[in-house]
C-alpha positions as CSV (number, residue, x, y, z in Angstrom):
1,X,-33.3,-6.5,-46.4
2,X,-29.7,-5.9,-47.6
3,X,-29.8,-2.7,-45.0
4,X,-31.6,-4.7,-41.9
5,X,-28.5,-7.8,-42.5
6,X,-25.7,-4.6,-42.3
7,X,-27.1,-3.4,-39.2
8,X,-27.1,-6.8,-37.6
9,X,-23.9,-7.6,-38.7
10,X,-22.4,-3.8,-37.5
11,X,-24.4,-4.8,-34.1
12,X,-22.7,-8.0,-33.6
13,X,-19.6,-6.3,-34.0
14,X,-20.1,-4.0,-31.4
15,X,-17.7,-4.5,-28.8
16,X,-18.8,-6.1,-25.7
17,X,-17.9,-3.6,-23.4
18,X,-20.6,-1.0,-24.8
19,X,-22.0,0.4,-21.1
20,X,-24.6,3.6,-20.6
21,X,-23.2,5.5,-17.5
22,X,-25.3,3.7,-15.1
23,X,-23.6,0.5,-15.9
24,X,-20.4,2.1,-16.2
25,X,-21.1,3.4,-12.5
26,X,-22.0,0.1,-11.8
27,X,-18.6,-1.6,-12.9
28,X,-16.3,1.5,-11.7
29,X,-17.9,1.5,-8.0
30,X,-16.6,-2.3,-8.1
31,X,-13.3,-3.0,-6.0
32,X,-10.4,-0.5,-6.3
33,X,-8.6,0.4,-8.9
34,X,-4.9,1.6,-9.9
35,X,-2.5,3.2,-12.6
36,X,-0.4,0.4,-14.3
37,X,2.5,2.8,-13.7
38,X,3.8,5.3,-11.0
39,X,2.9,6.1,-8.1
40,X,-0.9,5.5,-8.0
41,X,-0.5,1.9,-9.0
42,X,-2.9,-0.9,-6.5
43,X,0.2,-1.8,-4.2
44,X,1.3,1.8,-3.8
45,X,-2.4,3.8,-3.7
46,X,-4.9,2.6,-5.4
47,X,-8.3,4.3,-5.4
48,X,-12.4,4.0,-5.0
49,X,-14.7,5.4,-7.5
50,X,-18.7,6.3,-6.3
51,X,-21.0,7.8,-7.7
52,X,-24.1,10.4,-6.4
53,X,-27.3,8.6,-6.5
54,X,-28.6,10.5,-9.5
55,X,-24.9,9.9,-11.6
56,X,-24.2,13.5,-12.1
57,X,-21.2,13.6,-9.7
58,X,-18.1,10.8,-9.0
59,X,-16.0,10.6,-6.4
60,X,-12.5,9.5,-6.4
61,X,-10.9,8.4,-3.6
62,X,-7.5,7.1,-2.7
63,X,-6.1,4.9,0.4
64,X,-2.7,6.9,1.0
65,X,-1.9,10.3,-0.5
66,X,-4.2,12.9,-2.6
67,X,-7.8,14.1,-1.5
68,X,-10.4,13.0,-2.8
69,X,-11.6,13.8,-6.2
70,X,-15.3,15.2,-7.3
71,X,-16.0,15.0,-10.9
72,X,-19.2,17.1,-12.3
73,X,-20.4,14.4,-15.5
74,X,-21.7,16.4,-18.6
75,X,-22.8,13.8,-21.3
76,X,-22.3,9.9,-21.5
77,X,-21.9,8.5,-24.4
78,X,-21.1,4.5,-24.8
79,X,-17.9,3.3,-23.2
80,X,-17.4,6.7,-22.2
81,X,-18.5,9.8,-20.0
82,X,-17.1,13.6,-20.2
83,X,-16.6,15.5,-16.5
84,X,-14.7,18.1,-15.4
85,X,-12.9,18.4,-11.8
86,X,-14.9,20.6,-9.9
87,X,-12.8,23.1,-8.8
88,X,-10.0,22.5,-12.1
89,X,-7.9,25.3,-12.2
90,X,-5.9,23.7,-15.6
91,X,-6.2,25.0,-18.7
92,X,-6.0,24.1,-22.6
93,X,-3.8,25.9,-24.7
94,X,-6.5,27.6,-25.9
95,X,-7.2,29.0,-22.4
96,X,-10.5,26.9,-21.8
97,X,-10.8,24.5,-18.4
98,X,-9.3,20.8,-18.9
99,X,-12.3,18.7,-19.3
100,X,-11.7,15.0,-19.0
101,X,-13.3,11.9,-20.5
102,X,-13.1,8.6,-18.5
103,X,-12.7,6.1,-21.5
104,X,-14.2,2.4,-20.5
105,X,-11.6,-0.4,-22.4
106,X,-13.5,-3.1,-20.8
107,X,-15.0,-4.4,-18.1
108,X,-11.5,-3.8,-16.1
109,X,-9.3,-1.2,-17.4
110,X,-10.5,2.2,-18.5
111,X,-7.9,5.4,-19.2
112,X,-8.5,9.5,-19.2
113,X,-8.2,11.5,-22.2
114,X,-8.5,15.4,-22.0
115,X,-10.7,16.9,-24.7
116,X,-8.0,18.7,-26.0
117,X,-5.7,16.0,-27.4
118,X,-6.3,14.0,-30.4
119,X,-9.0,11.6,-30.4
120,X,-7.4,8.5,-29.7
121,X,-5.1,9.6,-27.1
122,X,-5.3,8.6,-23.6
123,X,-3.4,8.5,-20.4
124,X,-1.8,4.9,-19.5
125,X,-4.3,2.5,-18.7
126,X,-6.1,2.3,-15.0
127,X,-7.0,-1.4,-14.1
128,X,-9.1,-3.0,-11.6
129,X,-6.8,-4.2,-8.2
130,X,-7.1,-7.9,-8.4
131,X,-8.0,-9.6,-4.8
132,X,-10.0,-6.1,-3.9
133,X,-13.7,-6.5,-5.3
């Protein structure tokens, strides 16, 4: 019993934002989205997210400058997914590709952390353009 009450109570906890990919997809193909700083920010460019019908490619696309990017997804895990940029020329210090993890905050902002950083880094926050759903 005392095992079954833990679990419920760790459940309850959970943070609302807990998505599989296909709700991920779901809330990232919503409206546009920008950088809360620099130059990719919703007034100066922000950008569309899609996804391939079977989720094992996204597409990022922005109004202004850059071409678009396609993302090959390799595992989901909750509030999170792991892709690489198909065609990524970057590399870690150890010499591998840069493989990025698109990190769901909630239902609105999400950030990018590369594999090879420490676990709870990320880049600044992306957030969804208000006005542009």
């Amino acid at each position: 019993m005392r095992i079954f009450l833990i679990l419920l109570v760790c459940n309850l906890a959970a943070p609302s934002t807990a998505k599989d990919l296909a709700e991920m997809a779901n809330v990232l193909h919503t409206g546009q989205w920008g950088w809360v700083e620099g130059r990719n920010t919703c007034s100066k460019n922000p950008h569309e997210i899609r996804f391939t019908q079977d989720l094992s490619e996204m597409i990022i696309s922005w109004d202004k400058i850059h071409d678009p990017a396609s993302y090959s997804i390799l595992y989901a895990d909750t509030n999170s997914f792991t892709s690489i940029i198909q065609g990524e020329k970057r590399k870690t210090k150890l010499g591998d590709l840069v493989i990025w993890q698109l990190k769901m905050r909630n239902t609105s902002t999400y950030c990018w952390r590369r594999t090879d950083w420490p676990a709870d880094a990320c880049t600044p926050d992306v957030v969804q353009c208000v006005g542009n759903s």
